[in-house]
C-alpha positions as CSV (number, residue, x, y, z in Angstrom):
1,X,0.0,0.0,0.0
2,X,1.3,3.2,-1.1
3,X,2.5,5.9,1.9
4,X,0.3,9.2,1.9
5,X,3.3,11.0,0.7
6,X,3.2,8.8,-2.1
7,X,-0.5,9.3,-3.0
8,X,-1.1,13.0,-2.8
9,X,0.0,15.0,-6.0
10,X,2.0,17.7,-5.0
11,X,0.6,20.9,-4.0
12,X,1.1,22.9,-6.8
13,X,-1.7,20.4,-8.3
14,X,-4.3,21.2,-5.6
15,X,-6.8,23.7,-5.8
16,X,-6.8,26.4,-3.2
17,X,-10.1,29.0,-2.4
18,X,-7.6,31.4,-0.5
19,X,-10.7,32.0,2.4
20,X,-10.0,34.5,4.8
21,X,-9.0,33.4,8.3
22,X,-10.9,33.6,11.4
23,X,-11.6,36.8,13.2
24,X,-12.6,35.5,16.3
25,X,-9.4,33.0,17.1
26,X,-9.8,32.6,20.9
27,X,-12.2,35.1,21.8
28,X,-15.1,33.5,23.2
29,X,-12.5,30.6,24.5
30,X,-12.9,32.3,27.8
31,X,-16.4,31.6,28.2
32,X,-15.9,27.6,28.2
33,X,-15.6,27.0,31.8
34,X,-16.8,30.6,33.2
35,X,-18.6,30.6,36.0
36,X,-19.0,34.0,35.8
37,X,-21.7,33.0,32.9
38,X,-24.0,31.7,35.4
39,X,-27.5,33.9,35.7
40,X,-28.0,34.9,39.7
41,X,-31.1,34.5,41.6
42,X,-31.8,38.0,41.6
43,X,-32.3,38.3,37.7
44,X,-34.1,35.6,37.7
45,X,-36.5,36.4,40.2
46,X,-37.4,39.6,38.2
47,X,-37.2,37.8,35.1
48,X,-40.1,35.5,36.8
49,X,-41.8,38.8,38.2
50,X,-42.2,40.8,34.2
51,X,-43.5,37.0,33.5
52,X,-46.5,37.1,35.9
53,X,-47.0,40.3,35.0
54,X,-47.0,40.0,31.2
55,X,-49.3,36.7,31.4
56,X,-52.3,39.4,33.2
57,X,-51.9,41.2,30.0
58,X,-52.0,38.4,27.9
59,X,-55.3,36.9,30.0
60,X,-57.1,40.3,30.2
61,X,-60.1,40.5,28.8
62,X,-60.1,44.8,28.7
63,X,-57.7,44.5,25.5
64,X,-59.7,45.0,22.4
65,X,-58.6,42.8,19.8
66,X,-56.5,45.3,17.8
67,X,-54.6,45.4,21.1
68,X,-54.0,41.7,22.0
69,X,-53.1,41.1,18.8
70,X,-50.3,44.0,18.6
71,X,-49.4,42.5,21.8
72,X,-48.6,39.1,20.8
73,X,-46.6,40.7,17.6
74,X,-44.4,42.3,20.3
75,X,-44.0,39.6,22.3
76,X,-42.9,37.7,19.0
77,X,-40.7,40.2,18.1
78,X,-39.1,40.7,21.1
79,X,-38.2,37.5,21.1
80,X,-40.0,35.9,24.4
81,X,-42.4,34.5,23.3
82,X,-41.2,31.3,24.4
83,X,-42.5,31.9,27.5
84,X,-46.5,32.2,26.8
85,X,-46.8,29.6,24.4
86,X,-49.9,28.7,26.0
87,X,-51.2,31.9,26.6
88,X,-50.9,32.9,23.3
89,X,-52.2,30.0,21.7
90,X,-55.3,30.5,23.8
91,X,-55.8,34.1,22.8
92,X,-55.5,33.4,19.6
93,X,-58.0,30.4,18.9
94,X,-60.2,32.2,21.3
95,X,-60.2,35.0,18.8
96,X,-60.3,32.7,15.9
97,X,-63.3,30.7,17.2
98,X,-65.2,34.0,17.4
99,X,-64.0,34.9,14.0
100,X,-66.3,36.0,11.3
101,X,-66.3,38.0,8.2
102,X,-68.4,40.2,9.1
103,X,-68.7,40.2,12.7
104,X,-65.4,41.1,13.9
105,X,-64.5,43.6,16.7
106,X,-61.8,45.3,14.0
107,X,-62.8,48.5,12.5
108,X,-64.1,48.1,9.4
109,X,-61.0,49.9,7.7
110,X,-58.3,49.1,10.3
111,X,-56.1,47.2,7.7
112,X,-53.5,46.7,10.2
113,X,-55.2,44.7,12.6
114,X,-57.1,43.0,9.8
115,X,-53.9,42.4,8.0
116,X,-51.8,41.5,11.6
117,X,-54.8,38.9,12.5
118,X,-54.2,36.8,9.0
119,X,-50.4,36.8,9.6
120,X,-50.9,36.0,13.3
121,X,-53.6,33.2,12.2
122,X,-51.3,31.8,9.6
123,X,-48.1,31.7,11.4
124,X,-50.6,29.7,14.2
125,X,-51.7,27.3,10.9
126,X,-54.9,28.6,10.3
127,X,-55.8,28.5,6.7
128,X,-57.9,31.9,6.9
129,X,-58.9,32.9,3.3
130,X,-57.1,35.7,1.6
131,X,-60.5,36.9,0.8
132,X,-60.6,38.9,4.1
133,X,-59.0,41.9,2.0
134,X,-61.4,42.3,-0.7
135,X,-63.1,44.9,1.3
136,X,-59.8,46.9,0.1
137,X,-60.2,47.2,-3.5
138,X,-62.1,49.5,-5.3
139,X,-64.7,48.9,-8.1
140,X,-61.7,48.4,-10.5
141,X,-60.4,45.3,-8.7
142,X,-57.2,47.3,-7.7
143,X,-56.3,48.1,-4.0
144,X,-57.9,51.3,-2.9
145,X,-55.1,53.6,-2.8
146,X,-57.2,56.4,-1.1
147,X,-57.9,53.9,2.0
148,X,-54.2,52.0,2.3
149,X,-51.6,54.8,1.8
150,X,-52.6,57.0,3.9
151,X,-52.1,54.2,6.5
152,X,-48.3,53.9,6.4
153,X,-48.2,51.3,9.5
154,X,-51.7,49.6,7.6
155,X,-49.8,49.1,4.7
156,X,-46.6,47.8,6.3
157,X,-48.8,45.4,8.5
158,X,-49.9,44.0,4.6
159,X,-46.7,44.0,3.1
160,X,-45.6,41.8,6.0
161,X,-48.6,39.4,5.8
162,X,-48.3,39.0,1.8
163,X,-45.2,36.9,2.8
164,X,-47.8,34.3,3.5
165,X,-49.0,33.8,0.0
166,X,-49.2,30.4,-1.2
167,X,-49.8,29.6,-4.9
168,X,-53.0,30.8,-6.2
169,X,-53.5,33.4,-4.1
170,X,-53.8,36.4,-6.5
171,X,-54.4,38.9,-4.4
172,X,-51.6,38.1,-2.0
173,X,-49.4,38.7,-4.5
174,X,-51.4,42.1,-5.3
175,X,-51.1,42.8,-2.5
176,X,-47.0,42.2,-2.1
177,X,-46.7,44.2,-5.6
178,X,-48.8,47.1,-4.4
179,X,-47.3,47.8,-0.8
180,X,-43.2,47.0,-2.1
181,X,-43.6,49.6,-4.6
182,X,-45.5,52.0,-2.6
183,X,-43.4,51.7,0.4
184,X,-40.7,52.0,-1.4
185,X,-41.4,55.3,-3.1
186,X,-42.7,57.0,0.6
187,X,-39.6,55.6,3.0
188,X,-37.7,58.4,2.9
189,X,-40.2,61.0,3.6
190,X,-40.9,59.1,7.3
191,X,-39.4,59.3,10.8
192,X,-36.1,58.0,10.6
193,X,-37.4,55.4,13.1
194,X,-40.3,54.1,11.0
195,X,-38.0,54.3,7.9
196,X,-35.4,52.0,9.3
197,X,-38.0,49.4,10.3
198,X,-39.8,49.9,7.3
199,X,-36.5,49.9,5.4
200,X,-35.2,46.2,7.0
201,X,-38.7,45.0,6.6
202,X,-38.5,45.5,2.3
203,X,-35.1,44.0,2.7
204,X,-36.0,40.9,4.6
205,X,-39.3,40.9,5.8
206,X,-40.5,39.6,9.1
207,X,-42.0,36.1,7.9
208,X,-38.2,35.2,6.2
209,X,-36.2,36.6,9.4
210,X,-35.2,35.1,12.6
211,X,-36.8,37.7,15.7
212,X,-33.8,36.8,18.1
213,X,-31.9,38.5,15.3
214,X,-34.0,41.6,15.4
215,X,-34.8,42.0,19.1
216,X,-31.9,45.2,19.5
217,X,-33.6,47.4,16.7
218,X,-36.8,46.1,17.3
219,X,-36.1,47.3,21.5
220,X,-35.6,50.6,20.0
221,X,-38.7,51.1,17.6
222,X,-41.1,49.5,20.1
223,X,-40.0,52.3,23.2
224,X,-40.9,55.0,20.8
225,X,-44.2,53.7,19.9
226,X,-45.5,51.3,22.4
227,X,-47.3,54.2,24.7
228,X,-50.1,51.5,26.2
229,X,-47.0,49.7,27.7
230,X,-45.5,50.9,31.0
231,X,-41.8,49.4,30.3
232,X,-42.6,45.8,31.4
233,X,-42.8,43.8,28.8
234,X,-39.6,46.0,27.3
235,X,-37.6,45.4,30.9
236,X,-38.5,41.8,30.2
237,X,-37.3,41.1,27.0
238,X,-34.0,43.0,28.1
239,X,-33.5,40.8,30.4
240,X,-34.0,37.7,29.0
241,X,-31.6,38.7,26.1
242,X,-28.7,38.8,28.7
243,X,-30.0,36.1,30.2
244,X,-29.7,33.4,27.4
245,X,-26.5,35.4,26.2
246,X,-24.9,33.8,28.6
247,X,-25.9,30.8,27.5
248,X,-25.3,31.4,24.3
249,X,-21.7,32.1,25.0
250,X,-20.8,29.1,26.7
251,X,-21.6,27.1,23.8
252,X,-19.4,29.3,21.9
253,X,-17.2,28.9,23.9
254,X,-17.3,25.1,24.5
255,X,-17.2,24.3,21.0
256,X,-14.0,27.0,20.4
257,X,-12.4,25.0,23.3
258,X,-12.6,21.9,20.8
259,X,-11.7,23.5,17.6
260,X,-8.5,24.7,19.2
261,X,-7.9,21.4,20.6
262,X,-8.4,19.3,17.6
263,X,-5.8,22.0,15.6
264,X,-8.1,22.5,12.7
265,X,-7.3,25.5,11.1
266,X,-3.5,23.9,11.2
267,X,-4.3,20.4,10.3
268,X,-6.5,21.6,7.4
269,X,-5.2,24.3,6.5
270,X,-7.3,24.6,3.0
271,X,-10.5,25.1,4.8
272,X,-12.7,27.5,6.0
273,X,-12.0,28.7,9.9
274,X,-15.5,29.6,10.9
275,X,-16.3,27.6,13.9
276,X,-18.0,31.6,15.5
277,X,-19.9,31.9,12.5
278,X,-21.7,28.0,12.1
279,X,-23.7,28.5,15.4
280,X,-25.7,31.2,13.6
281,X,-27.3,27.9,12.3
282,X,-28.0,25.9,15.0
283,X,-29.0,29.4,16.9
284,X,-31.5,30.3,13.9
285,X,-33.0,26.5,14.4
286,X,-34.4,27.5,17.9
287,X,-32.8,29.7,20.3
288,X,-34.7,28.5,23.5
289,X,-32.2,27.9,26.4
290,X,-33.4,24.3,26.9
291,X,-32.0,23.0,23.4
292,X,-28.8,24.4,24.4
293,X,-27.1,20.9,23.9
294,X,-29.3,20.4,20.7
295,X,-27.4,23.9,19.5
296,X,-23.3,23.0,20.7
297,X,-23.8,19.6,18.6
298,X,-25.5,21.0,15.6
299,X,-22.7,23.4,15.7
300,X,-20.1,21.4,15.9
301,X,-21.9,18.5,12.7
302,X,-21.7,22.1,11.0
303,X,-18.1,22.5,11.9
304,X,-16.9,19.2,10.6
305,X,-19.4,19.5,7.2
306,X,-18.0,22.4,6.6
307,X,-14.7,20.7,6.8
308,X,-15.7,18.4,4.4
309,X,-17.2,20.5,1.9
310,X,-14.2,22.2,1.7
311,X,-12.1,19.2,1.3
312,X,-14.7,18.0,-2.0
313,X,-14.8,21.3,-3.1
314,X,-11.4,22.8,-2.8
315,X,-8.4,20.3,-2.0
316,X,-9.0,16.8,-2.8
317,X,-8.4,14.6,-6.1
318,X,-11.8,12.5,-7.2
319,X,-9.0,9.2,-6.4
320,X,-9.1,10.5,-2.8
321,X,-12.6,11.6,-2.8
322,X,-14.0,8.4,-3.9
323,X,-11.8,6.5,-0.7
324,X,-13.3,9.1,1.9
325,X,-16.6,8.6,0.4
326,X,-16.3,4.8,0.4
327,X,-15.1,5.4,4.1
328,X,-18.4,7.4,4.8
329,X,-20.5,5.0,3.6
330,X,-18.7,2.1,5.4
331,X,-17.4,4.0,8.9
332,X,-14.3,2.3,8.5
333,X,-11.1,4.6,8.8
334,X,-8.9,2.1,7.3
335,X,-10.4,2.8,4.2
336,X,-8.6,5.9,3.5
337,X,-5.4,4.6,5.5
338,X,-3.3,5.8,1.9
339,X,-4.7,9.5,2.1
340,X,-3.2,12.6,3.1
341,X,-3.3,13.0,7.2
342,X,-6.3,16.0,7.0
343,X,-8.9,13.1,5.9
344,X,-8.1,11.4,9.1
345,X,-7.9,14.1,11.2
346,X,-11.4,15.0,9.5
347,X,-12.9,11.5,9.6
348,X,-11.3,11.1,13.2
349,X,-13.2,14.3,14.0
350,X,-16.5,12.2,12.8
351,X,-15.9,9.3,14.9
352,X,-15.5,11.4,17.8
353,X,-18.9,13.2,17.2
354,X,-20.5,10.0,17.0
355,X,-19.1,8.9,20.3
356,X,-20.4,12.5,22.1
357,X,-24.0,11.4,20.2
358,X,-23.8,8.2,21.4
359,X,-23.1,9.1,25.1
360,X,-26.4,11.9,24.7
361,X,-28.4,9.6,23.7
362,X,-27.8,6.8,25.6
363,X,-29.9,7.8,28.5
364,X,-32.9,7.9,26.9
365,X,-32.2,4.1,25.1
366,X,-32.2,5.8,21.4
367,X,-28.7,5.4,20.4
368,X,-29.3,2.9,18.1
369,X,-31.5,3.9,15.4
370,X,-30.6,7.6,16.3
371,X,-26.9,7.3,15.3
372,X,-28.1,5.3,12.3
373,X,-30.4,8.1,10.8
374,X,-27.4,10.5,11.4
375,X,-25.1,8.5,9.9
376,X,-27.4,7.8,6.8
377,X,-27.5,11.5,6.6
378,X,-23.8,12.4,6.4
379,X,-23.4,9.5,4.1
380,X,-25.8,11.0,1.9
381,X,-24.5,14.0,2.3
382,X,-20.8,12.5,1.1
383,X,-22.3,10.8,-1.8
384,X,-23.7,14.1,-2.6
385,X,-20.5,15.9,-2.7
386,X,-18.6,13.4,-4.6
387,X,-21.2,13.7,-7.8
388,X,-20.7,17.2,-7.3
389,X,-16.9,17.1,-7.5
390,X,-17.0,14.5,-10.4
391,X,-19.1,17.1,-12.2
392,X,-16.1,19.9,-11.7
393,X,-13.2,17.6,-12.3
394,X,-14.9,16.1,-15.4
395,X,-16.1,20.2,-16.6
396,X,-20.1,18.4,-16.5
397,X,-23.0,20.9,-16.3
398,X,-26.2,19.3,-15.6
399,X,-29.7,20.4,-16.5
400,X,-31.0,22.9,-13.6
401,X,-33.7,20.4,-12.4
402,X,-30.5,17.6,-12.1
403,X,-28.6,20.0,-10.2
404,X,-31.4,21.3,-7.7
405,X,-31.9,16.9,-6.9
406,X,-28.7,16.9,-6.0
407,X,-28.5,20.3,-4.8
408,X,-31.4,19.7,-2.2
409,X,-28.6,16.5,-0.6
410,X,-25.3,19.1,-0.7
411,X,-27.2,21.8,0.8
412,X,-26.7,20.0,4.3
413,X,-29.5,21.2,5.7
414,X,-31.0,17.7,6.4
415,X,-27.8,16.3,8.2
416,X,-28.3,19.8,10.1
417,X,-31.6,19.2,11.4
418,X,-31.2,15.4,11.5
419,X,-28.6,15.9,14.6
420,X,-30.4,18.3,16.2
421,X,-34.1,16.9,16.5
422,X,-32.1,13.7,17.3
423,X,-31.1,15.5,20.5
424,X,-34.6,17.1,21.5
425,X,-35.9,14.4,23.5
426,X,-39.4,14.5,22.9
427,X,-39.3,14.5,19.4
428,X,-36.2,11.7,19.0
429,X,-38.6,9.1,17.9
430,X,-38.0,6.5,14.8
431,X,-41.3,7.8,13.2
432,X,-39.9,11.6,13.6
433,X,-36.2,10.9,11.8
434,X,-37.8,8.5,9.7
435,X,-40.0,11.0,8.0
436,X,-37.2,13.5,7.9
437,X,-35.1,11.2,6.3
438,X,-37.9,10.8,3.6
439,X,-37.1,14.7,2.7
440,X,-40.9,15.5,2.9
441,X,-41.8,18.4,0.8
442,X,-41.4,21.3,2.8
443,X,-37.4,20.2,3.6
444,X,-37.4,20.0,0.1
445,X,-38.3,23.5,-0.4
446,X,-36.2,24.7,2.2
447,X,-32.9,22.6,0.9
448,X,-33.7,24.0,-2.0
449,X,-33.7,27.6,-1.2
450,X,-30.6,27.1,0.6
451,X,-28.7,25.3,-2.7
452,X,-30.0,27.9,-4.9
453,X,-29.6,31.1,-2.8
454,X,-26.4,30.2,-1.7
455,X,-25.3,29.6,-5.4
456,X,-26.4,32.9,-6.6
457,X,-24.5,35.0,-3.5
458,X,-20.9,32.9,-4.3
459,X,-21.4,32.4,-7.7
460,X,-18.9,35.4,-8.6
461,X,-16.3,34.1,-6.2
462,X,-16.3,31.1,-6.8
463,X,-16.0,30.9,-10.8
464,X,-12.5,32.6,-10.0
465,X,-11.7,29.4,-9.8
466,X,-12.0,25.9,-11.1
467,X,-15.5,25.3,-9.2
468,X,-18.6,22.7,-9.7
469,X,-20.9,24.6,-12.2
470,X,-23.7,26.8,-9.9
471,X,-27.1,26.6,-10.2
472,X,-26.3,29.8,-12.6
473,X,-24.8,27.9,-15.4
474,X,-27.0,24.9,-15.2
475,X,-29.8,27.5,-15.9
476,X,-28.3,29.1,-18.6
477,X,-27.5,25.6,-20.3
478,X,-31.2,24.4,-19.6
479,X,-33.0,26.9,-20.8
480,X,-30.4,29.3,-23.3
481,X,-30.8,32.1,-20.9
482,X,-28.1,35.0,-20.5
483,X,-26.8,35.6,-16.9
484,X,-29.1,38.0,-16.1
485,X,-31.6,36.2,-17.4
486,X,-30.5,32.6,-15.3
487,X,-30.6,35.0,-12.0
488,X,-34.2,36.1,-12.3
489,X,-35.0,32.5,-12.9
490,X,-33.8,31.5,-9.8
491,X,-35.2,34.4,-8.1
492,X,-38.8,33.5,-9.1
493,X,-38.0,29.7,-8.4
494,X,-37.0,30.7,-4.5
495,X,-40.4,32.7,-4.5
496,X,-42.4,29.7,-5.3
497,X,-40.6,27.7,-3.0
498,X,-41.3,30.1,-0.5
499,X,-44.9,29.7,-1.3
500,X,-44.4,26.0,-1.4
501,X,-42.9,26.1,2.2
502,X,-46.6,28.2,3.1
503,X,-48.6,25.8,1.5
504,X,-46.7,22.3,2.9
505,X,-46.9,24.3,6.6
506,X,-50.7,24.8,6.5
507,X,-51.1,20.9,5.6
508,X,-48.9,19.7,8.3
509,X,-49.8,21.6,10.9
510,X,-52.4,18.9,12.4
511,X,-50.4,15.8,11.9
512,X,-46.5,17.1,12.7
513,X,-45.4,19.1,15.8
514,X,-44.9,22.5,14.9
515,X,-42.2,23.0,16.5
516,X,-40.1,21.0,14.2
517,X,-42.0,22.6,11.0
518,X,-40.9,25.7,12.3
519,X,-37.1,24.3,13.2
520,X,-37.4,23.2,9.3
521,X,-38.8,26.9,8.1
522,X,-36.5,28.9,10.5
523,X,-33.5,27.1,8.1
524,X,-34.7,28.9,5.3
525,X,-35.2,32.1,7.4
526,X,-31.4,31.6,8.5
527,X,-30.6,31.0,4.5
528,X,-32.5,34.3,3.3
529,X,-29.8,36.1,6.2
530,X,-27.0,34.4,4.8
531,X,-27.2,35.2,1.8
532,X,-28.9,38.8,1.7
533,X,-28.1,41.1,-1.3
534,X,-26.2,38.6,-3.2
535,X,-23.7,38.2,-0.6
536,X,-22.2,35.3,1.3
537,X,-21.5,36.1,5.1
538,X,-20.3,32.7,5.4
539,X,-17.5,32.7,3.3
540,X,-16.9,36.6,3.6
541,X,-16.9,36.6,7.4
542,X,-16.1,40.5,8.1
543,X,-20.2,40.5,6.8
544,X,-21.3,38.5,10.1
545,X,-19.0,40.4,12.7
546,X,-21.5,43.0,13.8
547,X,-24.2,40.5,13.6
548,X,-22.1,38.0,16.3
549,X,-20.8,40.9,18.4
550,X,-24.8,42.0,18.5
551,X,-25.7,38.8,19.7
552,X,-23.3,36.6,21.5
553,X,-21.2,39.5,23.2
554,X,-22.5,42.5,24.0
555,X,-25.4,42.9,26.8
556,X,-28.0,45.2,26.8
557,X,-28.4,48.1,29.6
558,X,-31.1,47.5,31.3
């Protein structure tokens, strides 16, 4: 058997993606073992205190509608909702119950509480008809501009519940057209306050964004315009935020402790240092304190896919690829025994994350077919990589549709979710990972976006060098578009996946726990962040540095 000196072509035959190093090196390393991190009893007495206090408001019955609803929206926005899950659940299909056309407590021409309650109803997976905003068109058909513009926040409050649509829902996407365009051509002539909000909202609206991710700017609108609230619910949400910061950075932390212990940015040195910026992910999935451990490990599968991806992508020959992939499939290390040393340390890193899953599982006696989905997952997920890189090495461009197949496995979105829901104890069942597995519909949408998106924000960097064609160029070939033409191809396919994910949510709802529908939408919510204005933040990590500074390391003054 041939030596690993003897098997690797020499360097100067490798590809290189010349990624920018980390920025974070060490930083959050101090937060591993910190028991400074530790919340005292005395923030978590008034943390319990704005709770009991916030759940009277929630109950009373001397909110109007207009009210509890706008309530709720904060709450959701300020990202503690978490807390009255049950509250809110029961204001809501109390209202709905009561729900008629015409008999509704909402002013007749209040289109942001008409508009709020669909959005509120939908997120819940109520299929409320779209036909609740007829009464806003004229005798023309169109929206009635004399009722909706002069109702800045109205409009918004449509705008923002347009992001609902699902296919076949005209006036939806009326709707959308009507309120972009004329939101667009008032922002600058509103409060700087309102512009900014209204200004992130046309950008990513509310329905494609994480809240946690929002809460800061959010804070600041909702003290400015938030008169009925005496500072509770605002003192709260403060609070909580520094509260499950600190949470936030010991998983950081942890999982920097282990990057810098397994040597990975020296070992493989070809591949992306980003272990900071992959718990955006796992973070985006659900941000609740109690899936903390659900978080660190999805983190760390991110950190060790992203390893790999690299390794397909960037440094390995298809000889090698095809032994690692083998090696995948059969969870035997010998297998690549000839390779360089940075596929062991790589598929070392593997065995060692099975062992950690293994141990968390254990407990609860579903190690077995737990560590077998997972492992199906990443083998896919090699498979995956290795068409991929076949398709590069051999110059290949496949028809768009064969590329978005693949693209939906590669996206690594289902390995992703796979190991976290595999750690959330009440939803680690066989049936659960076995219909994940499956790639039901609305993962597929979701993958999809993520392929897709993703393709269109690195396609320029990455066609500097010898690269798997994008979802750009298989486009072009497919269909004898231009560029330009390819990208508004793909824009308009993301939109109907979008719609697709609407539809497949307001099926599911009754049958699947919505928690893990929404772990499966927030991925595309995290995806639409990622890759914002054509832009990878991944790759391109200066991008996220505000974002993590924002969020895992500095407070807010209460």
């Amino acid at each position: 058997m041939m030596t690993s000196s003897q098997h690797a072509p020499s360097n100067s035959k490798r590809s290189y993606a010349n990624f920018a190093p980390s920025i974070w090196h060490d930083t959050f390393l101090k937060y591993a073992d910190s028991e400074s991190l530790e919340v005292d009893e005395t923030m978590k007495q008034e943390v319990q205190k704005y709770r009991e206090t916030v759940k009277i408001y929630l109950s009373s019955s001397d909110n109007n509608i207009s009210q509890k609803l706008t309530l709720i929206d904060s709450i959701q926005r300020l990202s503690i909702s978490y807390y009255f899950e049950c509250e809110i659940n029961e204001a809501l299909e109390q209202i709905h119950n009561n729900f008629t056309y015409n008999g509704l407590a909402i002013e007749e021409n209040d289109i942001y509480s008409i508009a709020l309650l669909f959005r509120l109803f939908r997120q819940k997976g109520y299929h409320i008809s779209s036909d609740i905003f007829n009464k806003f068109k004229n005798t023309k058909g169109e929206f009635d501009e004399t009722i909706i513009v002069q109702d800045v926040k109205g409009m918004w409050s449509l705008y923002e519940t347009a992001q609902l649509r699902i296919h076949g829902e005209e006036i939806l996407e009326e709707a959308h057209e009507f309120t972009y365009n004329k939101l667009k051509s008032i922002v600058n002539q509103l409060s700087p306050s309102l512009a900014e909000q209204i200004n992130q909202s046309l950008e990513q609206p509310l329905h494609k964004s994480i809240p946690k991710m929002r809460t800061k700017s959010y804070m600041s609108f909702y003290k400015k315009n938030s008169s009925h609230d005496k500072g509770d619910l605002l003192n709260f949400a403060k609070l909580d935020f520094n509260m499950v910061q600190k949470l936030y950075q010991k998983e950081v932390g942890s999982n920097t402790k282990w990057w810098i212990e397994s040597d990975f940015a020296r070992k493989v040195p070809y591949a992306r240092d980003r272990l900071v910026e992959v718990f955006i992910w796992p973070f985006a999935v659900n941000s609740e304190p109690k899936y903390s451990t659900a978080r660190r490990m999805s983190a760390k599968a991110i950190s060790i896919i992203s390893l790999i991806d690299d390794t397909y992508d960037v440094y390995g020959t298809i000889e090698e690829l095809e032994l690692f992939t083998e090696a995948m499939q059969r969870w035997d290390i010998s297998c690549i025994a000839s390779l360089p040393e940075c596929f062991k340390v790589i598929f070392n890193a593997l065995l060692e994350f099975w062992v950690e899953m293994e141990s968390l599982t254990a407990e609860s006696g579903k190690s077995s077919f737990v560590l077998q989905h997972v492992k199906q997952t990443f083998s896919r997920l090699a498979h995956a990589y290795l068409v991929e890189a076949k398709w590069c090495h051999e110059g290949d461009i496949p028809t768009y549709d064969e590329y978005k197949v693949k693209g939906v496995v590669s996206s690594g979105y289902s390995a992703i979710l796979t190991v976290f829901i595999a750690l959330v104890k009440e939803l680690a069942t066989k049936e659960t990972l076995d219909w994940l597995s499956n790639c039901p519909a609305i993962l597929k949408a979701v993958c999809t976006i993520a392929r897709i998106k993703n393709d269109l924000a690195s396609h320029k960097f990455e066609q500097q060098r010898k690269h798997v064609a994008s979802a750009v160029e298989c486009c072009m070939k497919q269909y004898d578009f231009s560029q330009e033409e390819a990208y508004d191809f793909i824009i308009r396919d993301i939109n109907n996946c979008w719609k697709k994910v609407n539809e497949e949510y307001l099926k599911l709802i009754k049958d699947i726990p919505k928690f893990l529908i929404d772990c499966i939408v927030n991925l595309a919510r995290i995806t639409e962040f990622y890759y914002l204005n054509f832009e990878d933040k991944y790759t391109n990590c200066e991008l996220l540095k505000d974002h993590i500074v924002t969020l895992f390391l500095d407070p807010i003054v209460v």
